[in-house]
C-alpha positions in Angstrom: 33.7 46.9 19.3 30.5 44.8 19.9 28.9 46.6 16.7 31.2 44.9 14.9 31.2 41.4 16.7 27.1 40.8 16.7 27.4 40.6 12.7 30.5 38.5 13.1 28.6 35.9 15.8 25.3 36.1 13.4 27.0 34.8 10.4 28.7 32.1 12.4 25.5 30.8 13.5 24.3 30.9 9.9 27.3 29.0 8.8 27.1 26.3 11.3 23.6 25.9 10.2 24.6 25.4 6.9 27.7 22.9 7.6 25.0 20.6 9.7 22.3 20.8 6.9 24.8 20.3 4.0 26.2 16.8 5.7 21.9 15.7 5.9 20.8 12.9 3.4 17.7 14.4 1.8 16.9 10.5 1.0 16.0 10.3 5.1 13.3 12.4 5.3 11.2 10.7 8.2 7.6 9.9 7.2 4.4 11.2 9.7 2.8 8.1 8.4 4.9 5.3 9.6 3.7 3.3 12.9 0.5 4.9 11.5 -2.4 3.1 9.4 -1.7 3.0 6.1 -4.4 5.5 3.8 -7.0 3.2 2.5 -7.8 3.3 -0.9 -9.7 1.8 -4.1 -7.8 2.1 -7.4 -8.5 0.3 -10.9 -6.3 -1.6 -12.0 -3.3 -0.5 -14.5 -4.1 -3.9 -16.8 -8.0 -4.4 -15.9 -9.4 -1.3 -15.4 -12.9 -2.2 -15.4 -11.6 -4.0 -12.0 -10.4 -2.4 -8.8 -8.5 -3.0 -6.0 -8.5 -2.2 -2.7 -5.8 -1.8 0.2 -8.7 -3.4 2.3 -7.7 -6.4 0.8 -4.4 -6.9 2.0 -5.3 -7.2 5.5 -3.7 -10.0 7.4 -1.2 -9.6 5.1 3.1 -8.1 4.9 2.9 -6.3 1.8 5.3 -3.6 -0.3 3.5 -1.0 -1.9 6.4 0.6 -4.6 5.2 3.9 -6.2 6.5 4.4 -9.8 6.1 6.1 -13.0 7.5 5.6 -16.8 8.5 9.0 -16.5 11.2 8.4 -13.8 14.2 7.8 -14.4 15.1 6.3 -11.0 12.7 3.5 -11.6 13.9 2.4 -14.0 17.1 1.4 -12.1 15.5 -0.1 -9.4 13.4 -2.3 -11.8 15.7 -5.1 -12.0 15.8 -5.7 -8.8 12.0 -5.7 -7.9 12.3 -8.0 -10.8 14.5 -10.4 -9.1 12.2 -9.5 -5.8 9.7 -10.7 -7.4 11.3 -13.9 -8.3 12.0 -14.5 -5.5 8.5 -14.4 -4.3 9.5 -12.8 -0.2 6.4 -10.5 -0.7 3.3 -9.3 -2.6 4.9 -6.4 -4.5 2.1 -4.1 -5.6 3.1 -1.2 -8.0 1.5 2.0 -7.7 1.4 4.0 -11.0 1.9 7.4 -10.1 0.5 10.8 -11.9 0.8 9.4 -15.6 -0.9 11.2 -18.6 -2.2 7.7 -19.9 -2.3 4.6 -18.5 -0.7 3.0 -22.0 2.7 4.9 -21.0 2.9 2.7 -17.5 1.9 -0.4 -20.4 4.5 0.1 -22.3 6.9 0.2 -19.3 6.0 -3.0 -18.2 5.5 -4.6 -21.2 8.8 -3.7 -22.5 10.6 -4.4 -18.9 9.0 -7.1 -17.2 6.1 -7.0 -15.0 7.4 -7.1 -11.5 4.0 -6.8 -9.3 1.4 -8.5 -7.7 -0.7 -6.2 -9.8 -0.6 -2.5 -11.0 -3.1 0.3 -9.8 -3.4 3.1 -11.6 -3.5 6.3 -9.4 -3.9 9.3 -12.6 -4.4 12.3 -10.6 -1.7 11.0 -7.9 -4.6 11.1 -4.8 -3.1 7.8 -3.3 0.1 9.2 -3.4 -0.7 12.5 -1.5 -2.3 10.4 1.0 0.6 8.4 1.6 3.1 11.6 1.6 4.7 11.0 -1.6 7.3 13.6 -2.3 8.4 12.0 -5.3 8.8 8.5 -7.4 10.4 6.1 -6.8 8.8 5.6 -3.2 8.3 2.1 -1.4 6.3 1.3 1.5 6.4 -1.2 3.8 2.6 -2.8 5.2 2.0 -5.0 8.0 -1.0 -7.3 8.3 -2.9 -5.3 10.6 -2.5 -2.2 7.7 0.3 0.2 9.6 2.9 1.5 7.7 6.4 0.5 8.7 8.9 1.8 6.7 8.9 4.0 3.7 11.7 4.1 1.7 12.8 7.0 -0.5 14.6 6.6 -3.5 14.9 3.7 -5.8 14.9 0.2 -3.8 19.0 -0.8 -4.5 20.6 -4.1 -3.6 22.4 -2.8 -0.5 18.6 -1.2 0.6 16.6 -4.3 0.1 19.4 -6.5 2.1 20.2 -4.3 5.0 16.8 -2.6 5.2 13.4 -3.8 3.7 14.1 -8.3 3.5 14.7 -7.8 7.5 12.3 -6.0 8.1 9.8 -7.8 6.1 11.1 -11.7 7.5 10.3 -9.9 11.0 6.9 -8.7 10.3 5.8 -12.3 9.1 6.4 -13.9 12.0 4.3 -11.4 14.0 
């Protein structure tokens, strides 16, 4: 009789397993990096790039970093609303185009779209975006003045995100 119940408790294990992991949200994957310095990093720009920039510069600073590409579909339905983020004018956005074969296809994007950013760096062989633990575009991070990481978010940035989530967050890490 217990031959035949060890199988039996085996694959009830493996099926509770499988019930937990199946409710996750693969969107909440928690990020190493946050609480943690952001990666520093110098990157030309994706309109001047004769010029760079540097996440040095943005100490003392909140800032969003939002990794793209004109590739992804994603971002291009959270576009409109950095757009009206950046209306707005809550925080230096600061687009991060990510792994693209030329830098005219990101040109075209935002040419055709609206610019939404602070400015554009250009990251070609996606080096920033390992550094920061990018699994995948659309990405957007969260930077407080002293350069730590915050809050990364994963997916595109949606109405219901930026409310509940990433303005909050942002309003409390200027008064700091």
């Amino acid at each position: 009789m217990t031959r035949f119940m060890w199988p039996l408790v085996i694959f009830l294990v493996l099926a509770g397993f499988l019930f937990v992991g199946l409710g996750l949200d693969p969107r909440e994957v928690p990020s190493p990096l946050i609480g943690k310095p952001a990666p520093t990093f110098t990157l030309p720009l994706l309109r001047s790039p004769g010029k760079n920039f540097s996440s040095q510069d943005m100490k003392g600073q909140v800032w969003m970093l939002n990794v793209w590409a004109s590739w992804c579909g994603a971002c291009k339905d959270e576009h409109p609303i950095l757009m009206d983020l950046a209306r707005q004018n809550v925080v230096p956005l600061y687009g991060l185009d990510y792994k693209e074969k030329r830098a005219e296809d990101g040109l075209a994007v935002l040419n055709r779209s609206g610019d939404p950013y602070t400015q554009v760096l250009f990251d070609a062989d996606g080096k920033v975006g390992f550094d920061y633990g990018v699994y995948g575009v659309p990405e957007t991070y969260i930077i407080d003045k002293q350069g730590v990481i915050r809050d990364k978010l994963i997916g595109p940035v949606t109405p219901q995100n930026l409310q509940e989530r990433l303005l909050p967050l942002i309003a409390e890490l200027k008064k700091q």
